[in-house]
BATORMAR-275289 format. One record per residue (C-alpha): y, x, z; residue number from 1. Coordinates in steps of 0.5 Angstrom, whole numbers, plus 2048, in hexadecimal, padded with zeros to 3 digits. Each point is the difference from the previous one (the first is absolute). Last residue first. Layout:
BEGIN
> py,px,pz,nr
> Y,X,Z,NUM
...
END
This chain:
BEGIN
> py,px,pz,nr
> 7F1,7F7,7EE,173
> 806,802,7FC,172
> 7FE,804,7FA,171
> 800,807,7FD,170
> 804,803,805,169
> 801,807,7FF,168
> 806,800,805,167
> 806,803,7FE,166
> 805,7FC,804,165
> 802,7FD,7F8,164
> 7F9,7FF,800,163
> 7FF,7FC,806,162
> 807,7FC,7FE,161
> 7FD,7FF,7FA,160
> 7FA,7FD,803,159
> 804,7FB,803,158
> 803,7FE,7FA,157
> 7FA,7FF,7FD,156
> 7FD,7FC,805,155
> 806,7FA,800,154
> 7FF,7FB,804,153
> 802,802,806,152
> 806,804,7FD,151
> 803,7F9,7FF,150
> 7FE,7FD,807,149
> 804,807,803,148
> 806,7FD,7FC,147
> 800,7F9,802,146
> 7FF,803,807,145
> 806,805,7FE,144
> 805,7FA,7FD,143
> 7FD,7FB,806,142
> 802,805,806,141
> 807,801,7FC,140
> 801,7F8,801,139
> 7FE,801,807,138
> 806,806,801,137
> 806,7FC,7FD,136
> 802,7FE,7F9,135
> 7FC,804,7FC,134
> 803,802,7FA,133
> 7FB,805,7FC,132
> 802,805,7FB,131
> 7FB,805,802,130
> 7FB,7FC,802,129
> 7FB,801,7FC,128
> 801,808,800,127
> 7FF,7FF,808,126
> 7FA,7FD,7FE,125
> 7FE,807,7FC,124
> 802,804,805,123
> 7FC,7FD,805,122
> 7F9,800,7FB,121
> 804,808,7FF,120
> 800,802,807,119
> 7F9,7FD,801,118
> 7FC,805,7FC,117
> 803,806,805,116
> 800,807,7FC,115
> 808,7FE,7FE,114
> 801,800,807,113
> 800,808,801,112
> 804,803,806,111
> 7FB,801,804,110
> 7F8,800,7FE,109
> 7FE,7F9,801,108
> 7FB,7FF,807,107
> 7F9,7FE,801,106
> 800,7FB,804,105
> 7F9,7FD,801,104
> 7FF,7F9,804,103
> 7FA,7FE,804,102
> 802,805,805,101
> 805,7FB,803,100
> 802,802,806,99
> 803,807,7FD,98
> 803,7FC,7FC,97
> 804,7FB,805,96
> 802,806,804,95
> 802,804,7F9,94
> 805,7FA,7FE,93
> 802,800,808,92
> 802,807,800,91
> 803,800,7F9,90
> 7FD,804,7FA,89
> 801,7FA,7FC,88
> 807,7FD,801,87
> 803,807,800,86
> 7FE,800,7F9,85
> 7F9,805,7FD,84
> 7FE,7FC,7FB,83
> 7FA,7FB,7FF,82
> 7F9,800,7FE,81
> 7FC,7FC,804,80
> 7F8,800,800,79
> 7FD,7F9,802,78
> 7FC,7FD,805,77
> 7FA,7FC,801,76
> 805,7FA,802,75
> 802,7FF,7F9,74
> 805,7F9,800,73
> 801,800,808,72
> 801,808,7FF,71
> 806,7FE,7FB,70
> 804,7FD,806,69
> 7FF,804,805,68
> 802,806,7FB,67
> 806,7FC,7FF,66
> 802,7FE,807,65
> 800,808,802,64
> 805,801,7FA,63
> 805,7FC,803,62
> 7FE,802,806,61
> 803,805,7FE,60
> 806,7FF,7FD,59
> 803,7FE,7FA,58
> 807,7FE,7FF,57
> 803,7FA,7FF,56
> 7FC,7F9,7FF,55
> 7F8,802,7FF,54
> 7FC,7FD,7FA,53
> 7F9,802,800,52
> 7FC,802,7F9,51
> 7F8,801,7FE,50
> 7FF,801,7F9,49
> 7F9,800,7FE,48
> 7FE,804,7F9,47
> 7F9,803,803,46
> 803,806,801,45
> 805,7FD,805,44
> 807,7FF,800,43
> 804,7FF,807,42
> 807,7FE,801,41
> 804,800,806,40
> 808,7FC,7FE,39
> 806,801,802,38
> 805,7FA,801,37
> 808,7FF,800,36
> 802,809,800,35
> 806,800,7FE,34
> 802,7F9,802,33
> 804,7FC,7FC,32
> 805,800,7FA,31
> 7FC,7FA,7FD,30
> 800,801,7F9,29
> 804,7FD,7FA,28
> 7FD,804,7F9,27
> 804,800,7FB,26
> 7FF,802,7F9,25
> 808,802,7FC,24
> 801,7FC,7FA,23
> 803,802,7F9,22
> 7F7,7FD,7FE,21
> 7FD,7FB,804,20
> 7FC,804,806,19
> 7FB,805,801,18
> 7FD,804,806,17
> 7FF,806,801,16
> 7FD,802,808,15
> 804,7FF,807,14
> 7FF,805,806,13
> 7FE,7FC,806,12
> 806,7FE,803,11
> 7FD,7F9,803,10
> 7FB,805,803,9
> 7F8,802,800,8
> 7FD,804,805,7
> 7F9,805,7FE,6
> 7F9,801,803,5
> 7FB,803,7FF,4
> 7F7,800,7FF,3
> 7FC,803,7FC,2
> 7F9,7FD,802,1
END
């Protein structure tokens, strides 16, 4: 399981857009919070995508009530790849892990996200997003779920992601 976690605001960085020809495109957005929600996500290598929605900042207990959750879905266990944040080498992350043998951790190299598969399936939803005008937090949450929903159901661009992370994935399982 590839796993991270990224924010997303009102003032996301805007993409190309179109309008009638002699004017100028606008895109009217709220001039909230700079940080309205953060997002955990979780790509497997058998194409599931598991995400938790978080408002703010994550912290973590934050990352905590993921990993709870996702051993309710695989209670055998699974192996975890993630970053090297704060938030995962904490104290209490590592209490929580070291009780939870079932779960492997095997750490990214430092400073390489572009290893990480889950990068580009996140990047690829914030892509669709680009130019959206969500009126407040809970219509952002039903823009990254529809998003999520999205990438679910297509297999070929989470393969994508896996090849473009570098991995000799042939297929999801």
């Amino acid at each position: 399981m590839f796993f991270d976690e990224f924010g997303i605001s009102f003032r996301e960085r805007l993409g190309p857009t179109w309008a009638p020809r002699g004017r100028r495109p606008v895109i009217k957005r709220t001039d909230a919070d700079r940080r309205a929600l953060s997002t955990l996500a979780v790509l497997t290598i058998r194409g599931k995508v598991y995400k938790r929605h978080v408002k703010g900042s994550i912290a973590s207990p934050n990352v905590i009530t993921m990993l709870k959750w996702l051993l309710h879905f695989m209670p055998e266990g699974f192996v975890l790849v993630w970053d090297g944040a704060s938030i995962h080498r904490s104290k209490l992350t590592r209490c929580f892990l070291t009780q939870h043998p079932e779960i492997a951790v095997e750490p990214m190299p430092p400073y390489a996200p572009e290893l990480n598969a889950e990068e580009y399936s996140h990047g690829n939803v914030k892509q669709h997003l680009r130019n959206a005008t969500p009126a407040n937090t809970s219509h952002m949450r039903q823009q990254l779920n529809r998003e999520f929903n999205r990438l679910r159901r297509r297999p070929d661009l989470l393969l994508a992601c896996f090849h473009a992370a570098g991995l000799t994935v042939k297929q999801l399982w």
